[in-house]
N, C-alpha and C positions, 0 to 999 in steps of 0.2 A: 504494500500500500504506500505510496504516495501522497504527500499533502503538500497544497502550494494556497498560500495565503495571497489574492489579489484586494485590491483598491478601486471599487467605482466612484469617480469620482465627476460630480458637475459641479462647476465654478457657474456660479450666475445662471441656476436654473432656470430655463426659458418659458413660456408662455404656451409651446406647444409641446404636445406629448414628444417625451426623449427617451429612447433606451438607451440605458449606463453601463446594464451589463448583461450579457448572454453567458448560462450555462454550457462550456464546452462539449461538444457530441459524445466524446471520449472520459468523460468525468462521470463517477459513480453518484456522488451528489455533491452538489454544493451550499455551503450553512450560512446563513447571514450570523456574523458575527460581533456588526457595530455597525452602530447607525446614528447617525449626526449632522443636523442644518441650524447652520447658522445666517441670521439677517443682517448682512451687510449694508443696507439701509437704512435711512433715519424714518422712513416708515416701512409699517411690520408687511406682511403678506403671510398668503397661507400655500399650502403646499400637499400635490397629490400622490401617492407612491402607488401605483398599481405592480401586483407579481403575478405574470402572466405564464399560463402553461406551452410549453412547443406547441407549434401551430397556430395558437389561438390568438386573441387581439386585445387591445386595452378594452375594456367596458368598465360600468360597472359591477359586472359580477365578480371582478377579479382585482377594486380596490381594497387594500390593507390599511393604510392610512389616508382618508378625504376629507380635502379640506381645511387641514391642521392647522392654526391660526403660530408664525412662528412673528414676538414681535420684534420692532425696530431694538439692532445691539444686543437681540437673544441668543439662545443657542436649546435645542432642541436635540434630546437622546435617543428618539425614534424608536422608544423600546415596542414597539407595538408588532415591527418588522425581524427581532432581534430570536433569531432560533428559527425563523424561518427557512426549510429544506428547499432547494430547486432544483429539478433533474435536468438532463442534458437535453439543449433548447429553448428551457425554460428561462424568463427573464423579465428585469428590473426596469419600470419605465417612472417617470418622474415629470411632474410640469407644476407650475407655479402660478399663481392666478396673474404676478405681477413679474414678467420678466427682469434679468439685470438686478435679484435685490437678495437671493439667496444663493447658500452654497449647498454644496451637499457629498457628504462623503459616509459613503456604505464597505465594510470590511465585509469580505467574502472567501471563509474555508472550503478549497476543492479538492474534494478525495477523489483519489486514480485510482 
């Protein structure tokens, strides 16, 4: 077994849905293991995390955090996301109601 610890990482989450990060085809699973936005803004916004299965598409059947109010100069632990499994394909989308105002960085465990 193999383990390699990746970083997705969005500087100034955008306004339209973004994928951050794809489960490798080759990875047995991968664990969300830290989860963190911060509002680099002097006003707050909120922020949507969808985990989508291979194949399938952002909706909402498949948000984990909507909507999450993060304010101006906060910082947000995302634990909501945190222990979450992703199989190969499967993956991380993100969008922010207010472009240009949040960061976001999600640690991600992949076992081979």
């Amino acid at each position: 077994m193999t383990v390699r610890f990746v970083d997705a990482v969005s500087e100034q989450v955008p306004n339209t849905d973004t994928t951050i990060y794809t489960a490798p085809s080759n990875v047995n699973s991968s664990i969300i293991t830290f989860g963190n936005c911060n509002c680099e803004d002097a006003s707050g916004s909120t922020l949507t995390i969808n985990l989508v299965q291979s194949g399938g598409s952002v909706a909402v059947t498949n948000q984990y955090i909507s909507t999450k109010s993060i304010a101006s100069a906060a910082s947000d632990p995302l634990t909501e996301i945190v222990g979450a499994v992703l199989q190969p394909g499967d993956f991380i989308s993100c969008v922010a109601a207010d472009a240009n105002r949040l960061n976001l960085k999600i640690g991600v465990k992949e076992i081979y």
